[in-house]
Every structure is written in structure tokens, then in C-alpha cells.
C-alpha positions in Angstrom: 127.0 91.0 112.2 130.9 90.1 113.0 132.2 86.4 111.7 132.4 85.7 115.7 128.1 86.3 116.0 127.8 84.1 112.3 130.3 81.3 113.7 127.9 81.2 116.9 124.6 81.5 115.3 126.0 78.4 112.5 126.8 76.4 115.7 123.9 77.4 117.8 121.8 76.0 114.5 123.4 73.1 113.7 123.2 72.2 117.7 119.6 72.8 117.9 118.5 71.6 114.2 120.8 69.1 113.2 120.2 68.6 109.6 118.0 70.8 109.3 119.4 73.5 110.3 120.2 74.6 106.4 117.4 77.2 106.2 118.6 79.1 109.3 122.5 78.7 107.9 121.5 79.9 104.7 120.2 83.3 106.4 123.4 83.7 108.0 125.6 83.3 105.7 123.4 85.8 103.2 123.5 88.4 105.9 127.7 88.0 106.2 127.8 87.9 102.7 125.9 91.3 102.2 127.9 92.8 106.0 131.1 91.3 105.3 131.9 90.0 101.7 131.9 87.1 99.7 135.4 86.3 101.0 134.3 86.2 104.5 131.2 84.2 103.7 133.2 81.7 101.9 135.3 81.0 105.2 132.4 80.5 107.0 131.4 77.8 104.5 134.6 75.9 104.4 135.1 76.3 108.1 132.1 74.4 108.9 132.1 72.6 105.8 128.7 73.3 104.9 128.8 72.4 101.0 129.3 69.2 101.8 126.7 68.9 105.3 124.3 71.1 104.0 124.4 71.8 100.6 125.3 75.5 101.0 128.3 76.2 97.9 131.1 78.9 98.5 130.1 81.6 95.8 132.4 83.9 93.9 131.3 88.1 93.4 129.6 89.1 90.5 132.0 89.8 87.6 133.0 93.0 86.2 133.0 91.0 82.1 136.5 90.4 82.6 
């Protein structure tokens, strides 16, 4: 999936389940998290500000025991 299809299926959900779209987010940004990175994933999140709307938190990568 490319950050354009995520940033379309984010809106498409939040137009058509309001505040409860989080489920539906959720899935997206796992599956750009997993395509794209952590980094990309993150954007997403702050672009749309979906910590705050819909309790979805930026994450960080798993550590290497630094």
C-alpha cells in the first residue's frame, strides 16, 4: 500500500465512521507500518492527528539493546 492509498482509506473511514472509525484506522496504519516503516506510519498518525481523535499512538521500532 503507498502513503497516498493509507491517507485515502484514513479519510474514506473517518468520513464514513466518524468516531468510530478507529478499528478500520488501526488496520491501516498496521499494514503501512509492516509496507512502509515505522517512520511512515508515524506521519500518518500526526498528519491526521489520530493519538489524540482516536487513540492510535505514534510507535518507535523495536530496539537493537542499545
Amino acid at each position: 500500500m503507498t502513503t497516498d492509498e493509507a491517507r485515502q482509506r484514513i479519510q474514506a473511514a473517518i468520513d464514513q465512521f466518524g468516531s468510530k472509525a478507529a478499528p478500520m484506522i488501526d488496520l491501516v496504519i498496521s499494514e503501512v507500518r509492516s509496507g512502509e516503516g515505522y517512520q511512515t506510519a508515524n506521519e500518518l498518525i500526526d498528519e491526521f492527528d489520530l493519538e489524540l481523535h482516536f487513540n492510535i499512538p505514534p510507535t518507535e521500532p523495536e530496539s537493537s539493546g542499545d
